[in-house]
N, CA, C and O atoms as a Tinker XYZ file with bonds, in Angstrom:
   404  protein
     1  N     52.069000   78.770000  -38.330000    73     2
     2  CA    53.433000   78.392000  -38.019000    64     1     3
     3  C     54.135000   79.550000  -37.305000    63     2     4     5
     4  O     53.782000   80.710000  -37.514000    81     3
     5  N     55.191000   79.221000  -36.408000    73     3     6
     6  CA    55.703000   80.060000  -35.739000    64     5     7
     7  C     56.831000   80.611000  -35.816000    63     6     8     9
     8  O     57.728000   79.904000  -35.357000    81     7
     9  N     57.214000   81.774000  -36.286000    73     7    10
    10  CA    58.394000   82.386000  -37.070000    64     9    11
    11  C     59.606000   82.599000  -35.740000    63    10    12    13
    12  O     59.363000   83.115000  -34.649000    81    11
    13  N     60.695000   82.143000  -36.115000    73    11    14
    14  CA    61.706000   82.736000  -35.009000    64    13    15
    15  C     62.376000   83.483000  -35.415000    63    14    16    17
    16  O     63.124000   83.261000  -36.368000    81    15
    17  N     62.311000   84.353000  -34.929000    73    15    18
    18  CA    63.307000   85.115000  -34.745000    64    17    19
    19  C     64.675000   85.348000  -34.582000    63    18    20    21
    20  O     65.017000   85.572000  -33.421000    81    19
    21  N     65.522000   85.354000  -35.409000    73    19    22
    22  CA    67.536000   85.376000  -35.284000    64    21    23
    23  C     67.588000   86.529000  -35.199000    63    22    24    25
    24  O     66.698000   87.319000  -35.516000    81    23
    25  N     69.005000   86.859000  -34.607000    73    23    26
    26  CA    69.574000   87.758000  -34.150000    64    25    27
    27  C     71.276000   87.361000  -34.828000    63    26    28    29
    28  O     71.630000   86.184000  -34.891000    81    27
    29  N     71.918000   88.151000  -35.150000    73    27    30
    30  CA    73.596000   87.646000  -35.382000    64    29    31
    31  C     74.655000   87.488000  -34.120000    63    30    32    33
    32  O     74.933000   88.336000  -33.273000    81    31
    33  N     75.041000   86.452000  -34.227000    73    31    34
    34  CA    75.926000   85.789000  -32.897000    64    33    35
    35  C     77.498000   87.087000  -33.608000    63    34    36    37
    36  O     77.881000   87.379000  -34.741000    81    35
    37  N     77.818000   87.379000  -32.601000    73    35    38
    38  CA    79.299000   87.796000  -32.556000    64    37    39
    39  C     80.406000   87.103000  -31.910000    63    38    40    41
    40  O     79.976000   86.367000  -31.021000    81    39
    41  N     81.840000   87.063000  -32.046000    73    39    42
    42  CA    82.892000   86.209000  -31.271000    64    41    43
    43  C     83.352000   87.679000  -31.009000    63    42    44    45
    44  O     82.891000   88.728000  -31.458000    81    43
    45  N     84.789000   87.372000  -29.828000    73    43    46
    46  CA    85.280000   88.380000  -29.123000    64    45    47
    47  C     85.898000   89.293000  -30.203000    63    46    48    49
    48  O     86.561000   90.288000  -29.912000    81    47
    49  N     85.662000   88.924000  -31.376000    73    47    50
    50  CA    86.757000   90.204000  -32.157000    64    49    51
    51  C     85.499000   90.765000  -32.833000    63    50    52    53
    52  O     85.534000   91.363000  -33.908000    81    51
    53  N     84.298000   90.511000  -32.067000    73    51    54
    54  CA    83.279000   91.350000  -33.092000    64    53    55
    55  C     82.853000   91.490000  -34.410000    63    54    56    57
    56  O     82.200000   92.384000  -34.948000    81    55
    57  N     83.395000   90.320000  -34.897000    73    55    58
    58  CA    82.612000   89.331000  -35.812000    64    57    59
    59  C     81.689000   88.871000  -36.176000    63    58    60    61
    60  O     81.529000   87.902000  -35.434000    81    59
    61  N     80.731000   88.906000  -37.017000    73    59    62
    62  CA    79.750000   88.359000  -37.143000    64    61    63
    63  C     79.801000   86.692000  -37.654000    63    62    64    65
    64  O     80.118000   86.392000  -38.805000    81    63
    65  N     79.567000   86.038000  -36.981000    73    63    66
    66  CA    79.592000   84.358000  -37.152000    64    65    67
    67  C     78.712000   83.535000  -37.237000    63    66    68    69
    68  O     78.769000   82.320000  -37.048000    81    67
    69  N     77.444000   84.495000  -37.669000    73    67    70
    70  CA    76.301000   83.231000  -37.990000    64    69    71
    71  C     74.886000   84.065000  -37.551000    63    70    72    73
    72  O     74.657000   85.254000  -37.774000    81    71
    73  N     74.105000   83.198000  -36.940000    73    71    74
    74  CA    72.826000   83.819000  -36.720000    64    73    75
    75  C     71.725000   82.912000  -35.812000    63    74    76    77
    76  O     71.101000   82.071000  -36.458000    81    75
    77  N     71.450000   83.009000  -34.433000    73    75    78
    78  CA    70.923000   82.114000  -33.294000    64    77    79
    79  C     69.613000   82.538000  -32.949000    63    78    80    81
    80  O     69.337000   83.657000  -33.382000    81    79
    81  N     68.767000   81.994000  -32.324000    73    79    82
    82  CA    67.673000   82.289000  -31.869000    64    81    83
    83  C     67.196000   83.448000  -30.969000    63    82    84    85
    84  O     67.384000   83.332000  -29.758000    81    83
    85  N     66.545000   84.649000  -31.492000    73    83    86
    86  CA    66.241000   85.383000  -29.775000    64    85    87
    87  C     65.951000   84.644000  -28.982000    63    86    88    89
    88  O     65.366000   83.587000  -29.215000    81    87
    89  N     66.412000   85.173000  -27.508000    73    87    90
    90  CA    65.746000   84.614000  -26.565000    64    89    91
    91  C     65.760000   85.910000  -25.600000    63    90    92    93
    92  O     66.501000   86.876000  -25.780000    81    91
    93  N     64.712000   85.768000  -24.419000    73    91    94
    94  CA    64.655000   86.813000  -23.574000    64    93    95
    95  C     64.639000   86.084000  -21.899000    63    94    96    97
    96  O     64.149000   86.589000  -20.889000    81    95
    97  N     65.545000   84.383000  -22.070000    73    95    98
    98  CA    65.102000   83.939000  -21.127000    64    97    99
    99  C     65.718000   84.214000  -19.740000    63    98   100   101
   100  O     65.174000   83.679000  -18.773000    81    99
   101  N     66.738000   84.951000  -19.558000    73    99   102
   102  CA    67.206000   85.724000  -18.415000    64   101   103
   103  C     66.396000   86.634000  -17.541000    63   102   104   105
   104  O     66.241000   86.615000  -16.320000    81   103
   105  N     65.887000   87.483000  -18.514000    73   103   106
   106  CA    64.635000   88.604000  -17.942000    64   105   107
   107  C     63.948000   87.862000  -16.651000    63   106   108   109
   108  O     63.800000   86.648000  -16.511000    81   107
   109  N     63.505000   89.070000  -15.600000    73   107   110
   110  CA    62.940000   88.423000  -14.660000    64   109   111
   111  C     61.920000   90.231000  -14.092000    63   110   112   113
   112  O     62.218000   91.412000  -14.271000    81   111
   113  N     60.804000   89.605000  -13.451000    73   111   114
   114  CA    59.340000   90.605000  -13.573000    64   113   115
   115  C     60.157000   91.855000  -12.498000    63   114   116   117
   116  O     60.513000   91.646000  -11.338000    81   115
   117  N     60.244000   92.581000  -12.928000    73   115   118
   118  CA    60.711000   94.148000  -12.163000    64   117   119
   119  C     59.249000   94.712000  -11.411000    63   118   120   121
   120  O     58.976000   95.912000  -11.444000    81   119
   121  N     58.419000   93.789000  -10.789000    73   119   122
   122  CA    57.168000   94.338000  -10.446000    64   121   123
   123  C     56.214000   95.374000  -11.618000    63   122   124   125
   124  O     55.060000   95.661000  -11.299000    81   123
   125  N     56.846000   95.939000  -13.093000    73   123   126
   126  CA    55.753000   96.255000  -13.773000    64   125   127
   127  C     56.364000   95.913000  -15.026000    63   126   128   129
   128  O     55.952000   96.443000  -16.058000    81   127
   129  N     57.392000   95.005000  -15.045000    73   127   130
   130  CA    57.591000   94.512000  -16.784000    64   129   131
   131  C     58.768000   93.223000  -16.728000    63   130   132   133
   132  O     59.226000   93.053000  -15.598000    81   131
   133  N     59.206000   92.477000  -17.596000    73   131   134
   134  CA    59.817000   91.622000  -17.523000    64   133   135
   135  C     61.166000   92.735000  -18.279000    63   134   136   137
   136  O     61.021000   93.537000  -19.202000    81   135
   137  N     62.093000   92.498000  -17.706000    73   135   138
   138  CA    63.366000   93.071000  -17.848000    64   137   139
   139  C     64.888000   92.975000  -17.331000    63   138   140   141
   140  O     64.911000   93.690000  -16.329000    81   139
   141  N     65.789000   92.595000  -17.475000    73   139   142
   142  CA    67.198000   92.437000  -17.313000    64   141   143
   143  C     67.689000   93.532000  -17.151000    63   142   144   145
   144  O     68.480000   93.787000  -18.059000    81   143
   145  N     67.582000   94.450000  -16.292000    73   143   146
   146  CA    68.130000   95.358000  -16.278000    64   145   147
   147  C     68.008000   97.096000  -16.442000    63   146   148   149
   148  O     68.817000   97.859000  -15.914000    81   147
   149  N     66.988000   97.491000  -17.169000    73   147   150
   150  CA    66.654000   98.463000  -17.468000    64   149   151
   151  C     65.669000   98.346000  -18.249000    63   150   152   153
   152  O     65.303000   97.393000  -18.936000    81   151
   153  N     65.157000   99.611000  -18.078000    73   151   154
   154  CA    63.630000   99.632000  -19.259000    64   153   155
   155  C     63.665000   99.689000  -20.488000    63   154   156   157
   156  O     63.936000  100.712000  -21.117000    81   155
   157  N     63.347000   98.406000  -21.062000    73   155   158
   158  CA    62.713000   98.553000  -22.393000    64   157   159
   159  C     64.647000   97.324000  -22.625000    63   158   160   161
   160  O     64.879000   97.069000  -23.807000    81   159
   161  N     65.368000   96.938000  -21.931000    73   159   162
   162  CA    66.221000   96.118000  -22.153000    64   161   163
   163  C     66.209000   94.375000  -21.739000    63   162   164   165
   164  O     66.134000   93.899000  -20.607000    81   163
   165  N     66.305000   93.668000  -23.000000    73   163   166
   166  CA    66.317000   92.016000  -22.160000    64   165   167
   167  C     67.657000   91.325000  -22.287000    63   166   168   169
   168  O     68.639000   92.004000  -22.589000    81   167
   169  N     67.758000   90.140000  -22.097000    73   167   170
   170  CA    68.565000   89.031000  -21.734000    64   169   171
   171  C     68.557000   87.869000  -22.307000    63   170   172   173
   172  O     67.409000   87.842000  -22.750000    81   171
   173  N     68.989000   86.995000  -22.574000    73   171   174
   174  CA    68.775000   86.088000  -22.749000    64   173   175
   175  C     70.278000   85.319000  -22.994000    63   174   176   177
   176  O     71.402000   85.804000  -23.126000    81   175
   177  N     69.745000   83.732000  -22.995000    73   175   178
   178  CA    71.022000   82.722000  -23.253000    64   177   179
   179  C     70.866000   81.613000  -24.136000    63   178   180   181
   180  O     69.817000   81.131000  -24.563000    81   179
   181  N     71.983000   81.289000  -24.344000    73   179   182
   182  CA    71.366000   80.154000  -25.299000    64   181   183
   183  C     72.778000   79.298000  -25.709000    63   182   184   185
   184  O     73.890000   79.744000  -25.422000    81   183
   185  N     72.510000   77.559000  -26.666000    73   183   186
   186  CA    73.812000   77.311000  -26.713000    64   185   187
   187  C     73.465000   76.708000  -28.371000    63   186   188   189
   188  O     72.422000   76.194000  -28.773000    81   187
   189  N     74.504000   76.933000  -28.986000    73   187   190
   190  CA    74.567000   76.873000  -30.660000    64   189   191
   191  C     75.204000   74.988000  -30.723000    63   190   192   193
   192  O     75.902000   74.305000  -29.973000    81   191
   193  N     74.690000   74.812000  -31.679000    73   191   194
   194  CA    74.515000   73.075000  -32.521000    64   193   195
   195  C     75.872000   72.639000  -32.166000    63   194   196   197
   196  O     76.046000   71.438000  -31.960000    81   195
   197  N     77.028000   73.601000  -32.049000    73   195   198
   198  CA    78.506000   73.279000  -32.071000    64   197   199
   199  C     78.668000   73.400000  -29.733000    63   198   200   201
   200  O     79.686000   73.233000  -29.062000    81   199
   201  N     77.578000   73.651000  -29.357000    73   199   202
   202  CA    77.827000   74.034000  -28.166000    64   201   203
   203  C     78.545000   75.069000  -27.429000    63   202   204   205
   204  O     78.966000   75.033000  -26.272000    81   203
   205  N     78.617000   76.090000  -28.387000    73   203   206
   206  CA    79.474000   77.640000  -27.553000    64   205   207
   207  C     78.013000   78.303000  -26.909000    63   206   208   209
   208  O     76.990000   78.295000  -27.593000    81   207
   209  N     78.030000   78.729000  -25.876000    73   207   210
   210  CA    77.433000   79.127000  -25.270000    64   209   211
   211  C     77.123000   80.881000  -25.651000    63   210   212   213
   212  O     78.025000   81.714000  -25.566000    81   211
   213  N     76.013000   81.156000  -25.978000    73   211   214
   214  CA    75.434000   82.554000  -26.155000    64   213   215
   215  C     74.948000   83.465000  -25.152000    63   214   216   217
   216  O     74.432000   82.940000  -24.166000    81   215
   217  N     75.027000   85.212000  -25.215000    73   215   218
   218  CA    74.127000   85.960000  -24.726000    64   217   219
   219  C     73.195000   86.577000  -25.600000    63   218   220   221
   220  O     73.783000   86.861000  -26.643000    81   219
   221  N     71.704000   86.991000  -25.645000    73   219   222
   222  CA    71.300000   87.221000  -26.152000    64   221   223
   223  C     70.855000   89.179000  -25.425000    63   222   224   225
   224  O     70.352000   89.496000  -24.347000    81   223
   225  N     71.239000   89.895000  -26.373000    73   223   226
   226  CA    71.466000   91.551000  -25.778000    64   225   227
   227  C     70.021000   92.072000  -26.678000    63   226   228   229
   228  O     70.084000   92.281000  -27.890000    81   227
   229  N     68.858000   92.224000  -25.956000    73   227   230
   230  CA    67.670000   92.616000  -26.482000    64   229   231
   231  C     67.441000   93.988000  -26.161000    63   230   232   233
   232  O     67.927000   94.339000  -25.086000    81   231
   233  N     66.794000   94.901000  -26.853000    73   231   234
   234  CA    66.021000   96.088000  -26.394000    64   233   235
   235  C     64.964000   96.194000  -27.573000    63   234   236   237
   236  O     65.044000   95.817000  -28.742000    81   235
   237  N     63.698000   96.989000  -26.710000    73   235   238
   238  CA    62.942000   97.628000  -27.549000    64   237   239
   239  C     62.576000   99.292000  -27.879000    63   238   240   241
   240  O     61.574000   99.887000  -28.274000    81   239
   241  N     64.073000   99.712000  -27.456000    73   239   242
   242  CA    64.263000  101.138000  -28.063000    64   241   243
   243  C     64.218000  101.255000  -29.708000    63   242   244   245
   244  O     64.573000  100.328000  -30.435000    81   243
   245  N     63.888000  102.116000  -30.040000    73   243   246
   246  CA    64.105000  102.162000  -31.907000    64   245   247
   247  C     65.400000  102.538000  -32.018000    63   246   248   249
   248  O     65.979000  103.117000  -31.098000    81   247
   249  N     65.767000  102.347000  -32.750000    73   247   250
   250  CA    67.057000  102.197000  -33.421000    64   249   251
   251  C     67.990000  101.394000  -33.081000    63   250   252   253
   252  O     68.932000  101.273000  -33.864000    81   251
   253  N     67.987000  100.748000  -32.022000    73   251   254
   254  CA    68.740000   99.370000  -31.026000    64   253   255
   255  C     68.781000   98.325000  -31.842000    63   254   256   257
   256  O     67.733000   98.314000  -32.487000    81   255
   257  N     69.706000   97.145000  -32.231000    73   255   258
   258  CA    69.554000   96.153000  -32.868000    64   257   259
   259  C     69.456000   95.167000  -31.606000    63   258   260   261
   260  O     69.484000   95.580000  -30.447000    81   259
   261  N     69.322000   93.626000  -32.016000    73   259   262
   262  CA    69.325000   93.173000  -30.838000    64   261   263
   263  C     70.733000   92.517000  -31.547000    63   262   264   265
   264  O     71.228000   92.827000  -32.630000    81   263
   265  N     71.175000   91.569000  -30.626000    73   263   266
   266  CA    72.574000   90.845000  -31.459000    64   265   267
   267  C     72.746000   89.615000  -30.008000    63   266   268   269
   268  O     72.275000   89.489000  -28.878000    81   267
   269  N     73.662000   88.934000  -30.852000    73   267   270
   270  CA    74.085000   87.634000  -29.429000    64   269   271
   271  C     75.662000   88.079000  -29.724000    63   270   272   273
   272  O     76.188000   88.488000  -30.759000    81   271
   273  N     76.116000   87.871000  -28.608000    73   271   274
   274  CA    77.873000   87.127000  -28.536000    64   273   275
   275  C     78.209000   85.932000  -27.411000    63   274   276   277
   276  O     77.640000   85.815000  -26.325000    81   275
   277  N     79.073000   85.234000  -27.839000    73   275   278
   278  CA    79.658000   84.404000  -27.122000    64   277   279
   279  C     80.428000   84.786000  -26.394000    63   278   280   281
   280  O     81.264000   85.689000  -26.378000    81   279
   281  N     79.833000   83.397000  -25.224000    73   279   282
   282  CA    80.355000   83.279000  -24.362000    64   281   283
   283  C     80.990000   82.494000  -23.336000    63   282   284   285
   284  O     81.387000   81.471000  -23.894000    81   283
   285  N     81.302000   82.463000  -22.041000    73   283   286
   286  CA    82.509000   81.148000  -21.940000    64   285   287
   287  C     81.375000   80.440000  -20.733000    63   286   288   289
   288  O     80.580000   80.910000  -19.920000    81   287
   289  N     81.851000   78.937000  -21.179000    73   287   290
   290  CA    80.174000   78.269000  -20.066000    64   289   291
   291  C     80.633000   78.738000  -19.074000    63   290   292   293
   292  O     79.684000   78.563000  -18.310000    81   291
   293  N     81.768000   79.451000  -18.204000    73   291   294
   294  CA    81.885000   79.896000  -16.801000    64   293   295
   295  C     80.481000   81.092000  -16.369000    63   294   296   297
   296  O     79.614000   80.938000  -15.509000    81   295
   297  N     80.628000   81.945000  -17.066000    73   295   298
   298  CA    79.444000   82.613000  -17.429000    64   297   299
   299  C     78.478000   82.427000  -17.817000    63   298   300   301
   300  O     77.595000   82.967000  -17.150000    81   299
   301  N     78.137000   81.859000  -18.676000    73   299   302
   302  CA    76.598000   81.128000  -18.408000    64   301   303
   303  C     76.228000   80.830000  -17.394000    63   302   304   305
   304  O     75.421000   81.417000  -16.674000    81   303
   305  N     76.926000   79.625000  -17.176000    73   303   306
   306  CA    76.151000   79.539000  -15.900000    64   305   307
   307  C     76.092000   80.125000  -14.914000    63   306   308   309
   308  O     74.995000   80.278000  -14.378000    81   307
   309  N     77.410000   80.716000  -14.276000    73   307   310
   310  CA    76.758000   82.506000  -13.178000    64   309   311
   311  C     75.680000   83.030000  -13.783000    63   310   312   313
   312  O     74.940000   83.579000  -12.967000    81   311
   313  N     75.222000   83.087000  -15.125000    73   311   314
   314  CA    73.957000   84.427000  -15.473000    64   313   315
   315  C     72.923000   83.772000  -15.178000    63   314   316   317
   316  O     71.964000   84.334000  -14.650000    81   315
   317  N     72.927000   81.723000  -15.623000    73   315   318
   318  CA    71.512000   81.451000  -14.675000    64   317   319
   319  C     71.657000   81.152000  -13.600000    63   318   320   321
   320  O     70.574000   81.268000  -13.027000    81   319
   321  N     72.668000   80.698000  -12.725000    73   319   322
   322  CA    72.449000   80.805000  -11.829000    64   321   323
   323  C     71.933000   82.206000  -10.626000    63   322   324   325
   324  O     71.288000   82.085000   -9.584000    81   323
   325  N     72.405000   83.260000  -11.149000    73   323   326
   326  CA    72.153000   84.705000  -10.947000    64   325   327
   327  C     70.750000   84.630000  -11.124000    63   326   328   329
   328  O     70.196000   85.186000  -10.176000    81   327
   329  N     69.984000   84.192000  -11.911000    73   327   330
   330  CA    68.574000   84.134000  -12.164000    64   329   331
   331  C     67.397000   83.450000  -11.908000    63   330   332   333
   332  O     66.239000   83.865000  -11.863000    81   331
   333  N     67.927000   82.170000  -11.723000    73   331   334
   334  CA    67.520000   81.521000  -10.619000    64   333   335
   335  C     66.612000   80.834000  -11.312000    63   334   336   337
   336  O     65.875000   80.142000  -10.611000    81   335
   337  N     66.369000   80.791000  -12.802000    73   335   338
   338  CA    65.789000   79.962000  -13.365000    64   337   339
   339  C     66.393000   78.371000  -13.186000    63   338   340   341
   340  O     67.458000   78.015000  -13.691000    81   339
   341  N     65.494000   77.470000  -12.359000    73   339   342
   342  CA    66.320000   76.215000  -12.286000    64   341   343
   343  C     65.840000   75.116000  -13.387000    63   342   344   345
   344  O     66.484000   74.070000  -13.305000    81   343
   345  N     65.195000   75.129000  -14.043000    73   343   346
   346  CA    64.730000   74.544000  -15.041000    64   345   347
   347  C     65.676000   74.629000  -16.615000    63   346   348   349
   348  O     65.897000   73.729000  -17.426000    81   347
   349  N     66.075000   76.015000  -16.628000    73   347   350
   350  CA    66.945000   76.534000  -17.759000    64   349   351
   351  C     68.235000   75.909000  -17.325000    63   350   352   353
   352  O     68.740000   75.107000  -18.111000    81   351
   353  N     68.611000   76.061000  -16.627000    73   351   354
   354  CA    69.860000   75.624000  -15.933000    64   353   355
   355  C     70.137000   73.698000  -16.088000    63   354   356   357
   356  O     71.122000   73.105000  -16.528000    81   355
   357  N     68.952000   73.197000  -15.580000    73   355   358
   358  CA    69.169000   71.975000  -15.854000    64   357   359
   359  C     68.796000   71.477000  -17.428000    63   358   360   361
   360  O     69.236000   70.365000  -17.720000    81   359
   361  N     68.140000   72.088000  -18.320000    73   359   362
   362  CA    68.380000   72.067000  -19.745000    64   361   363
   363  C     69.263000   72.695000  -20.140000    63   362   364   365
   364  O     69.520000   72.282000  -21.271000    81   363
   365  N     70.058000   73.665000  -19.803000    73   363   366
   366  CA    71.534000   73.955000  -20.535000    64   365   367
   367  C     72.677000   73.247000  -19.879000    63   366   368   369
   368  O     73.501000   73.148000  -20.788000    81   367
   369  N     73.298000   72.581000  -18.571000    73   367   370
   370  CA    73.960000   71.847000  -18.113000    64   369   371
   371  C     74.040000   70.751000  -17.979000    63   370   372   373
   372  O     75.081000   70.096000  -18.030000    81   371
   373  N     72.431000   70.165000  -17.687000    73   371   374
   374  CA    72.567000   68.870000  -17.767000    64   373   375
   375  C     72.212000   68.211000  -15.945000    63   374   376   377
   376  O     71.845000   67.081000  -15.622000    81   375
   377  N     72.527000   69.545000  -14.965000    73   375   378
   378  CA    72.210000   69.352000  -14.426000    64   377   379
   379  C     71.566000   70.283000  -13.072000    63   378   380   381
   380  O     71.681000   71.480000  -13.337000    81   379
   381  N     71.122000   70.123000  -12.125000    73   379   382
   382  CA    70.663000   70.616000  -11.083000    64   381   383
   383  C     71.872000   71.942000  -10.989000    63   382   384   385
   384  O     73.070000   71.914000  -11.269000    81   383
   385  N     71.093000   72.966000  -10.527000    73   383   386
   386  CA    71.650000   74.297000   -9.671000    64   385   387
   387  C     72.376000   74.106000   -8.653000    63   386   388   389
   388  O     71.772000   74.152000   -7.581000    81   387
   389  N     73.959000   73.818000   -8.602000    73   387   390
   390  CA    74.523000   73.476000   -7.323000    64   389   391
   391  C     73.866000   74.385000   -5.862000    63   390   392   393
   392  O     73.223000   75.431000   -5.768000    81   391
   393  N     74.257000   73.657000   -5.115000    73   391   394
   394  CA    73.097000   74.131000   -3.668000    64   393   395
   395  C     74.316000   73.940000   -2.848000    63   394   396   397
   396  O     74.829000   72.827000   -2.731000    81   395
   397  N     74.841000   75.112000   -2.219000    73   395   398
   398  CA    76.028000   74.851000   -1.363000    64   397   399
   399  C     75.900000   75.072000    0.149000    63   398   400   401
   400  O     76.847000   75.257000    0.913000    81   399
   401  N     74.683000   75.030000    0.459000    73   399   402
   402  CA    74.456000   75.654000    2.058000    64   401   403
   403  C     74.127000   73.974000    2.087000    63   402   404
   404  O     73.794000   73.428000    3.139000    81   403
């Protein structure tokens, strides 16, 4: 069986409000590792049973926790669309990656 992994969701006052799934699905291949940003840092998104939309703030430095906070769907969707995952995008929206050209 396959264990998941939680992380604690935060709201803007830095709260702890529960507890959501890692995810690292933002990350994208830096030519020698999958990463969001810096080494040994990931990404991810996600949306909770009530539908607030999550970030998921990963690293594999020691002493780093990982944690989620919320966030507003305006942002979400810039972060996948920024990423270009179009598959994630149409399972968290509902629909296609607007295409404006």
């Amino acid at each position: 069986m396959d264990t998941v992994i939680k992380v604690p969701l935060y709201d803007a006052n830095d709260r702890c409000v529960g507890r959501v799934p890692y995810s690292d699905n933002l990350d994208h291949w830096d030519g020698h590792n999958y990463t969001s940003g810096g080494t040994g840092c990931h990404r991810g998104i996600g949306k909770t049973r009530t539908g607030q939309f999550y970030f998921v703030h990963g690293s594999q430095w020691e002493g780093a926790r990982n944690r989620a906070s919320i966030c507003t769907e305006e942002d979400a969707r810039e972060a996948v669309m920024e990423s270009g995952n179009e598959d994630l995008y149409e399972r968290l929206f509902g629909e296609p990656i607007p295409d404006l050209a």
